[in-house]
N, C-alpha and C positions, 0 to 999 in steps of 0.2 A: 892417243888411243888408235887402236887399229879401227880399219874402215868395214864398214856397215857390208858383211856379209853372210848368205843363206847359208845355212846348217842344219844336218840332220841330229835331231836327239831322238833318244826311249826314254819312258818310266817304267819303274818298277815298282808294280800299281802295292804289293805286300811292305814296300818298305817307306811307313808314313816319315813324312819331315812337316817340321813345324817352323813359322817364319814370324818374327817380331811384323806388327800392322804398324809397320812407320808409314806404308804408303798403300792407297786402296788395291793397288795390284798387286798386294803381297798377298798372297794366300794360303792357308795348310793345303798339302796333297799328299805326292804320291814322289819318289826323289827321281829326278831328272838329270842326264849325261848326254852331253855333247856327244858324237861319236865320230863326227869328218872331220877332218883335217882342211882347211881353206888357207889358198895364202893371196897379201895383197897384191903380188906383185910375181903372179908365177911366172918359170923360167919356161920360153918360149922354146916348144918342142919336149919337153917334160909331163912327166906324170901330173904336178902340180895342180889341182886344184883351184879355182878361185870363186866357186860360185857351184854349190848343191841345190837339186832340185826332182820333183818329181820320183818318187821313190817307189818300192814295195817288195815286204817280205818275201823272201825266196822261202817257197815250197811251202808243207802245211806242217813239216816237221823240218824244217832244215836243209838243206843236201847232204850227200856222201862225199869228202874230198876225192884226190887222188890216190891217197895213202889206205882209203878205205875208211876213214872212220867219221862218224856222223858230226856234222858242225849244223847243230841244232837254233842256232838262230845266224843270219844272213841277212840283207838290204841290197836289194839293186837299186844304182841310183843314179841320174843322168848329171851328170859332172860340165861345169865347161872350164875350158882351158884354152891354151893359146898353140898352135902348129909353129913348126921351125919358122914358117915367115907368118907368124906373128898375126895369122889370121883366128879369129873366136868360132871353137867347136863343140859342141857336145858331143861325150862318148858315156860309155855305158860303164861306169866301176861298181865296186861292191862291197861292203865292208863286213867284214866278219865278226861277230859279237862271241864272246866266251859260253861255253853252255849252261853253265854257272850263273845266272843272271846277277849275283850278290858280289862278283869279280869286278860288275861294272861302278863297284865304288872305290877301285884301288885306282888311284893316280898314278901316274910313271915319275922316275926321277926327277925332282925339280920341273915337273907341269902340273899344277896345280889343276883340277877338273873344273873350278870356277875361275879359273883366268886370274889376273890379277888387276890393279887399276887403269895397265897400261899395256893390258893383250887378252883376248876372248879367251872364253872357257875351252878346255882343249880332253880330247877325248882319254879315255881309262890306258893303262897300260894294256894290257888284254886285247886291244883291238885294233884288226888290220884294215885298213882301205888298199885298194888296188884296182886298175882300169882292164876290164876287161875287149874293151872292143880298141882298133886303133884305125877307124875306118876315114880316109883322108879329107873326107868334107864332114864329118862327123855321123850323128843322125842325123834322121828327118828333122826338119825346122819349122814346116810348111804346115802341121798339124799339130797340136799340143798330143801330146801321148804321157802315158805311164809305161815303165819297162814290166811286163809281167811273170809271173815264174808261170811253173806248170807244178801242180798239186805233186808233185813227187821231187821236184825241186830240180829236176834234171837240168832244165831248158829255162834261159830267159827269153822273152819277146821283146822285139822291141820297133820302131818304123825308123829303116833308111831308107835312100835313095839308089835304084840299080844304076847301072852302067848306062842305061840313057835315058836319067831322071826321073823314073817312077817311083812312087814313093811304093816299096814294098813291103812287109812285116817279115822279119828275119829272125834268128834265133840266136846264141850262143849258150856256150857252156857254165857254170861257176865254176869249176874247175880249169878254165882256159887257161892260160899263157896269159901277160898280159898283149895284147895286140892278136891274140888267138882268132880261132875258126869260127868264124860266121856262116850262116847256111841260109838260105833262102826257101820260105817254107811254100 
């Protein structure tokens, strides 16, 4: 089995699921999807994932992409990963949900959304992760934070470190590049 890694999921509180009570934690609710993508053993200097954390919804309705058009749910989420020399960083990604909430029950080809006996639940077709910051010691480390939007979804927050170690609160875009423009607020 793969190894014991942090994940973001949503539920979609209108769409009940019921669970046989073989075990006390099984419970009826509300149905639940994976939505990051994590690997055991990411490739050093890659996007890759191996470890999600600390998250929150972008904006109060979404952002505006580049193309102009509304991407009405969003997650910023502080990712860590491995740099070319193989040092552990946190950077800032984001993952895009469908606006469709009921998209988030289609699986992709051959990925099952509940894993199978011998690999984690793996997120919907529909939905993109991508890193938005690529800042070379990553974020801040020094303080716990949450990355925050701004009510119009423009601008994420987030705390790194400047150019002679102070931890300062900085900005980017969801529309970045990934490795895109950071601002110092």
């Amino acid at each position: 089995a793969d190894a014991n890694r942090r994940l973001l999921a949503v539920s979609i509180l209108d769409l009940p699921v019921s669970v046989p009570p073989r075990h006390p934690h099984n419970i009826n609710g509300s149905f639940t999807v994976v939505v990051t993508t994590v690997h055991d053993k990411p490739a050093p200097g890659s996007d890759e994932v191996y470890r999600t954390h600390d998250h929150a919804w972008v904006g109060d309705n979404g952002y505006v992409t580049r193309e102009g058009l509304r991407r009405k749910y969003a997650i910023a989420f502080l990712g860590q990963m491995l740099t070319a020399a193989n040092e552990v960083v946190n950077q800032v990604f984001l993952v895009d949900l469908p606006n469709d909430p009921s998209a988030l029950t289609r699986a992709a080809l051959g990925m099952p959304l509940e894993g199978t006996p011998l690999t984690r639940p793996l997120p919907p077709a529909n939905v993109t992760q991508r890193r938005l910051t690529a800042l070379p010691r990553g974020v801040a480390t020094s303080q716990r934070f949450w990355p925050t939007s701004s009510a119009d979804g423009r601008s994420i927050a987030f705390l790194a470190d400047d150019v002679e170690g102070v931890t300062q609160l900085w900005t980017t875009s969801p529309c970045a590049a990934p490795g895109g423009e950071v601002h110092l607020t």
